[in-house]
C-alpha positions in Angstrom: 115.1 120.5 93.9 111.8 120.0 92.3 112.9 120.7 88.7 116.0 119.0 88.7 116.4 115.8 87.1 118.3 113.6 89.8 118.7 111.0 87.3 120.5 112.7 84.7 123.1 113.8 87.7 123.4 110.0 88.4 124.2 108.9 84.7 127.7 111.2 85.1 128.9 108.5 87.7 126.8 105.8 86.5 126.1 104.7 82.5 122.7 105.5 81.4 122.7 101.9 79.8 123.0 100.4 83.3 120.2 102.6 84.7 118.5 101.8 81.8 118.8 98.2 82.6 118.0 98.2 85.9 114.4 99.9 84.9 114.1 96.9 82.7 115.1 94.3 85.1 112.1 95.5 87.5 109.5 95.3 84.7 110.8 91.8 84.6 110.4 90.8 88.2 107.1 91.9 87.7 106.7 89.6 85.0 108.1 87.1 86.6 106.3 87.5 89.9 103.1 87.8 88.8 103.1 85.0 86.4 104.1 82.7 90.0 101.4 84.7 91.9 98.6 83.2 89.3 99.8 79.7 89.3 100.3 79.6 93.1 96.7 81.4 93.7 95.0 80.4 90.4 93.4 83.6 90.3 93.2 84.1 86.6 91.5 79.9 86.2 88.9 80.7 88.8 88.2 84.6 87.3 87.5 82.6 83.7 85.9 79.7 85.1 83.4 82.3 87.3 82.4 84.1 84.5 82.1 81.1 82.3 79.4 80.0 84.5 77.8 83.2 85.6 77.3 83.8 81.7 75.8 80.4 81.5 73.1 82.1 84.4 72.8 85.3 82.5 69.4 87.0 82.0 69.9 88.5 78.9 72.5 88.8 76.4 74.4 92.2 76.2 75.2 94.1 73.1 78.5 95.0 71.9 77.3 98.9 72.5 76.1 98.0 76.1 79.3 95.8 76.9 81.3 98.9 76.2 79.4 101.1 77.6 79.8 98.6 81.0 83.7 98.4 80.8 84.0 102.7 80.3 81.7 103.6 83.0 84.1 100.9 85.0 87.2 102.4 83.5 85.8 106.1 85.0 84.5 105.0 88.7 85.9 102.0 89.8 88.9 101.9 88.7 90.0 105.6 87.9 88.5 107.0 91.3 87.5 103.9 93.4 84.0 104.5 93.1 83.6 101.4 95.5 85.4 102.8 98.5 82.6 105.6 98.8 82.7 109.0 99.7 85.2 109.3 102.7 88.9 109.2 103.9 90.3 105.7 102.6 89.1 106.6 98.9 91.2 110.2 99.3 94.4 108.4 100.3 93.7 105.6 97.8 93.6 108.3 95.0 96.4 110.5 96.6 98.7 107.1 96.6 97.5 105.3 93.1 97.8 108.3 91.0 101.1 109.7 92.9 102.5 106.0 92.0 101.6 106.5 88.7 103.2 110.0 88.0 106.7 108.6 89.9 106.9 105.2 88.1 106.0 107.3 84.5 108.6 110.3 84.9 111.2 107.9 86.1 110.9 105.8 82.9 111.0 109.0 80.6 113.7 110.5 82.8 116.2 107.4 82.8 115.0 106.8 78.8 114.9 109.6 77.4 117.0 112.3 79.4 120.3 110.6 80.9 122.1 111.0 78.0 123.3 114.6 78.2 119.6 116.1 77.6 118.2 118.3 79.5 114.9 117.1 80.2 111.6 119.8 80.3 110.8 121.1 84.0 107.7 119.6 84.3 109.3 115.9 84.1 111.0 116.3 87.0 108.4 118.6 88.8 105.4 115.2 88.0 108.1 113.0 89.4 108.8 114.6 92.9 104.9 115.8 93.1 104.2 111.7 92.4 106.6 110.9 95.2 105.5 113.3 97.7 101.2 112.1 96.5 102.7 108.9 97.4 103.9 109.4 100.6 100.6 111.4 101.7 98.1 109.0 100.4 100.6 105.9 101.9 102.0 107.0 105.2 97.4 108.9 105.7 96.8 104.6 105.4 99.3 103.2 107.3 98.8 105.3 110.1 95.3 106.1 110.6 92.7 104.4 107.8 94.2 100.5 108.3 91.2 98.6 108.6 93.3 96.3 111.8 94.9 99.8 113.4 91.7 101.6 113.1 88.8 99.0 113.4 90.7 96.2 115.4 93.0 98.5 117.7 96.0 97.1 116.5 99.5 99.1 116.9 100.3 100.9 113.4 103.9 98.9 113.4 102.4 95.6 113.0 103.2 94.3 110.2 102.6 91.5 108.1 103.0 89.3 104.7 100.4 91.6 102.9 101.7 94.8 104.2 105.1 94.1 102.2 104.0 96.4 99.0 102.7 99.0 101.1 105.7 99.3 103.1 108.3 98.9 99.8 106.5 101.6 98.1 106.7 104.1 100.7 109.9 103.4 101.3 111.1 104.2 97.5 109.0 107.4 97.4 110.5 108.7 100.7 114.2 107.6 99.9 113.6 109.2 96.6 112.6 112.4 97.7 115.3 111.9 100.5 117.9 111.2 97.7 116.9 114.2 95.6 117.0 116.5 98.3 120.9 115.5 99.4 121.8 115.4 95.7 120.7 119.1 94.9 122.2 119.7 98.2 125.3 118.4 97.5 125.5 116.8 100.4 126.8 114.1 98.7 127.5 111.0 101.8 123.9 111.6 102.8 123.0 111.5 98.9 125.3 107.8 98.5 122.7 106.7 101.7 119.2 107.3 100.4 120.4 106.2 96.9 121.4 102.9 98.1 118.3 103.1 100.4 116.2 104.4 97.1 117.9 101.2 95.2 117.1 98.4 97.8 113.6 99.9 98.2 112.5 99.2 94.0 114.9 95.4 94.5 112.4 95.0 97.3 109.1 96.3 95.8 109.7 94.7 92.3 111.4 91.6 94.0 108.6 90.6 96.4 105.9 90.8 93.7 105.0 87.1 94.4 104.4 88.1 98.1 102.8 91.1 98.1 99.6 93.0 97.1 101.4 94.3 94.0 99.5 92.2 91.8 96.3 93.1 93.3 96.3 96.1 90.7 96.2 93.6 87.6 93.4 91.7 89.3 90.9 94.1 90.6 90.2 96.1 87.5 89.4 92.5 85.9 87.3 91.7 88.6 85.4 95.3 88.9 84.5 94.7 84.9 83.8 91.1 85.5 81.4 92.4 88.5 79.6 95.2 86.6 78.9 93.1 83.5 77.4 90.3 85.4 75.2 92.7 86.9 74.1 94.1 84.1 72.9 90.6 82.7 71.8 89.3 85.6 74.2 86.7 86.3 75.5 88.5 89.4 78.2 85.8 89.4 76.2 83.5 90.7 75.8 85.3 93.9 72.3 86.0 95.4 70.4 88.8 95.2 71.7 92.2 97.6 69.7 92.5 100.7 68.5 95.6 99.8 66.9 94.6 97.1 65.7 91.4 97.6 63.8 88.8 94.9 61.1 87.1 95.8 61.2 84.1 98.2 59.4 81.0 98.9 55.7 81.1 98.1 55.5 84.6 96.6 56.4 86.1 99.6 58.3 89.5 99.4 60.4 90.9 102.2 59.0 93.6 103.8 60.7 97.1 103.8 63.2 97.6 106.9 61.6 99.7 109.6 63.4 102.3 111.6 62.0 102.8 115.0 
C-alpha cells in the first residue's frame, strides 16, 4: 500500500487531464478564498497600516544584514517549528500536522503531474504521501481530541464544533479518506475503494471550498505577522504595544518596578 501510487491507478478510469484539473481548480479556490477573506477581514490593510506606524515609533533603524538576519531566525523558529507554542504537547501535534500537510499536498501534486501518465513514479513519492497523511492524522485527530484549548481548558465535549473548526475538520477528513481510499484500492476492494474516493473528493471540494470560512488562511497570515513581530522588536517599535511585564520600562517619576517575589 505504502509504495503504490493510487493516483496513477485512478488515471486508467479517469484522464490524467481531468485530475490534473481538479488539482488546479483547488489552487484556485484558494485564490479566490483568500483574496474574499482579506477584503471581508482587512487583514493585509491593518498588517501595513501597523507596521507603517510602529516603524514611525522605531528606536533605531535596522540594516539590511540585521533585517535578514530577523526574517531567517523567524523562517527557523517560528514558523518552521513554532518556536512560540513552547516546549510541550500542542507544538508536537502542530509539527506532526503542518509538516504531514505539507508532504500529502507536495507528493499529490508531483503524483497527479508528473506520474499519471503511464510512469511509474519512484517509491519514495508514494511512501512521503501516505507517511504525510498518516502525520496528519496523528498531529490532527492528538488536537482535536485532547490539546483543544475549549475541550481541554473550558471542559467542552470534543464534538463541538464550530465556524473556525471547518479547516481542521476538512483536513482530517481528506488525510483519513485518503489513506482509507488507498487501502481499498490496493485491496481491490473496489465498492469500499468508489466510497472513500468520493469521500476523499468531497473532503479537498470542502477544504479548498470553505477557504473564506475557515482558518485556512491563517497559514498566509501568521508567518507575516511572526516577521512583522520580531522586526518591531528588534527596533523598538514593539508595534506600538507596551513594554512585556517581565521586563518592564520605567514608570512615572523614575520609579522602577520591583522584582516579583515568591513567597
Amino acid at each position: 500500500m505504502l509504495t503504490i501510487n493510487p493516483f496513477a491507478e485512478l488515471s486508467t478510469i479517469i484522464p490524467s487531464f481531468v485530475l490534473q484539473s481538479f488539482v488546479i481548480a483547488m489552487v484556485l479556490l484558494i485564490i479566490i478564498g483568500t483574496g474574499l477573506d482579506m477584503l471581508h477581514k482587512k487583514n493585509v490593510v491593518y498588517f501595513f497600516r501597523n507596521a507603517i506606524k510602529a516603524k514611525k515609533s522605531a528606536k533605531k533603524e535596522l540594516s539590511a544584514g540585521k533585517k535578514t538576519a530577523v526574517i531567517l531566525k523567524t523562517v527557523a523558529s517560528d514558523i518552521a517549528t513554532t518556536s512560540e507554542l513552547g516546549f510541550g504537547k500542542r507544538r508536537l501535534a502542530h509539527v506532526l500536522g503542518m509538516y504531514g500537510t505539507i508532504f500529502f499536498w507536495i507528493a499529490s501534486v508531483i503524483l497527479i503531474f508528473k506520474y499519471t501518465d503511464g510512469a511509474t513514479a519512484p517509491t519514495y513519492i508514494p511512501i512521503i504521501w501516505h507517511v504525510g497523511a498518516i502525520m496528519t492524522c496523528v498531529g490532527g485527530y492528538w488536537f482535536w481530541f485532547f490539546l483543544r484549548v475549549d475541550v481541554s481548558a473550558e471542559a467542552h465535549p470534543w464534538y463541538r464544533i464550530i465556524t473556525a473548526d471547518l479547516f481542521v475538520l476538512a483536513l482530517l477528513a481528506c488525510a483519513t479518506f485518503g489513506l482509507a481510499w488507498s487501502f481499498f484500492q490496493s485491496a481491490e476492494m473496489i465498492g469500499l475503494s468508489y466510497l472513500f474516493l468520493i469521500l476523499f473528493v468531497l473532503a479537498n471540494l470542502a477544504l479548498f471550498g470553505g477557504v473564506y470560512w475557515s482558518k485556512f488562511a491563517h497559514m498566509f497570515y501568521k508567518p507575516g505577522a511572526a516577521i512583522q513581530k520580531n522586526l518591531a522588536e528588534a527596533d523598538g517599535s514593539r508595534d506600538n504595544l507596551p513594554p512585556p511585564a517581565d521586563a518592564p520600562e520605567q514608570f512615572g517619576l523614575g520609579i522602577k518596578r520591583e522584582q516579583p517575589k515568591h513567597y
